[in-house]
C-alpha positions as CSV (number, residue, x, y, z in Angstrom):
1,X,113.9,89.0,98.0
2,X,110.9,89.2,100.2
3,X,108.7,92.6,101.1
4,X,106.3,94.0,103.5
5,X,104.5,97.4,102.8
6,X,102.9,100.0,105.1
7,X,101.0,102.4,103.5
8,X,99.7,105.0,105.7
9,X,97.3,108.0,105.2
10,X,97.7,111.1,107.0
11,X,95.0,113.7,107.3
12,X,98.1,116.2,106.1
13,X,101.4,116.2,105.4
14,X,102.3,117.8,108.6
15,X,101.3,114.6,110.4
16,X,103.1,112.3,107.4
17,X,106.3,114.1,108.4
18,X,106.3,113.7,112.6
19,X,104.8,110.2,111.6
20,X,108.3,109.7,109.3
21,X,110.4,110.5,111.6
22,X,109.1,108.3,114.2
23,X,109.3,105.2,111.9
24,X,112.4,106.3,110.9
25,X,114.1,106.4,114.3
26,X,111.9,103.1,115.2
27,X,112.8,101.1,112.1
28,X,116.2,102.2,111.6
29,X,117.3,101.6,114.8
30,X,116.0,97.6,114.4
31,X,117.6,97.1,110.9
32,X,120.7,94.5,112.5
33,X,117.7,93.3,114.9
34,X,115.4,91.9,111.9
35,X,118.2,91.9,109.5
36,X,117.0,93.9,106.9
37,X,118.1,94.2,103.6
38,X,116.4,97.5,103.3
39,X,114.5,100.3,104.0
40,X,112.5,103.0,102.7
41,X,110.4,105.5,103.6
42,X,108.4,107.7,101.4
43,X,105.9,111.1,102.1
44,X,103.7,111.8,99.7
45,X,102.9,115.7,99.3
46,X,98.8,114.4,100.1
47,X,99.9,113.3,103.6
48,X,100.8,109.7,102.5
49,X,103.3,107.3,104.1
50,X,105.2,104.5,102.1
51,X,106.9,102.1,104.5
52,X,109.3,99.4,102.5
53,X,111.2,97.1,104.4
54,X,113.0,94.3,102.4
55,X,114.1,90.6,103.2
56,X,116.7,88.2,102.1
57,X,114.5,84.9,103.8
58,X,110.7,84.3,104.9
59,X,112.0,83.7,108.8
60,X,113.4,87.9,109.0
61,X,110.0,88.5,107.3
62,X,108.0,86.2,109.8
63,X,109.8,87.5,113.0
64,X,109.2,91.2,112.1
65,X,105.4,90.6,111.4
66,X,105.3,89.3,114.5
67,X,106.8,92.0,116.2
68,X,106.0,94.9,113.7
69,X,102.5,95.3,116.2
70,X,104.6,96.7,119.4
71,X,106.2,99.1,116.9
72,X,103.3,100.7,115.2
73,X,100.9,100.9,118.2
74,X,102.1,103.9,119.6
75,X,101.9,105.5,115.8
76,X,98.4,104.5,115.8
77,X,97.9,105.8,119.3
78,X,99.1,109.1,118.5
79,X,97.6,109.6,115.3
80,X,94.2,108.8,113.1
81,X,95.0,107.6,110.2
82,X,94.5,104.9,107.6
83,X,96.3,101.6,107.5
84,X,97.2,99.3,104.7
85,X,99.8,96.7,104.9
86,X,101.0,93.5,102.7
87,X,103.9,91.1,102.2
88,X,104.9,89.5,99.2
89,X,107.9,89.1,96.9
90,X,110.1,91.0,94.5
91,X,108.9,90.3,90.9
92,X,111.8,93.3,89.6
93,X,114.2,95.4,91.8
94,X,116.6,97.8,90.6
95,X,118.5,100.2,92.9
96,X,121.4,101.9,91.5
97,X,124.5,102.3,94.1
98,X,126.4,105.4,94.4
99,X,130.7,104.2,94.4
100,X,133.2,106.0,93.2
101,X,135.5,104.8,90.6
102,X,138.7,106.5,90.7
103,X,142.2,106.1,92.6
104,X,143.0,109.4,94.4
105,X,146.7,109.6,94.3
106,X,149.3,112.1,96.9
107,X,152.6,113.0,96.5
108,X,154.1,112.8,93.2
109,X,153.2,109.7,90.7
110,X,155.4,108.2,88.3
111,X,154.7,106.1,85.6
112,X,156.8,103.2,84.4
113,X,156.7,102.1,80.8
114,X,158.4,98.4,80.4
């Protein structure tokens, strides 16, 4: 599994959370584009912003660094802030998924003993 990072560093938090919600609405609405495998995005209570977007393959990673410019310039033109970004790969993931694991019956059930 395959990364990139944006870390970005608000003057506030006020500015951290307009900035989220831009890169929310930007990013989230490219996941089938880039085909990401996932998403997060973090605020900090100092102002900072954690951007993690993950990759199955080094070609969805390539063609969003090429394109991930266009998406954060009009962040950057809105806002002064510092920027630190880096790829690499997954040494250890683990995400727990939320499923539930019971059978929701209606109507009367009966049971059947051979």
């Amino acid at each position: 599994m395959y990364a990139v990072v944006y870390q970005f560093k608000f003057p506030s938090i006020s500015e951290a959370k307009v900035a989220a919600g831009f890169c929310s609405e930007s990013l989230g609405g490219k996941i089938s584009e880039y085909d990401f495998l996932g998403l997060n995005i973090l605020i900090s209570k100092n102002g900072d912003l954690n951007i993690n977007v993950k990759f199955e393959d080094t070609n969805s990673l390539k063609k969003f660094e090429g394109d991930s410019e266009k998406l954060f310039n009009d962040l950057r033109n809105s806002f002064v802030f510092k920027e630190t970004k880096f790829a690499g790969v997954y040494a250890y993931s683990f995400e727990k998924e939320a499923i539930a694991t019971e059978i929701k019956l209606s109507g009367p059930a009966y049971l059947k003993n051979n």
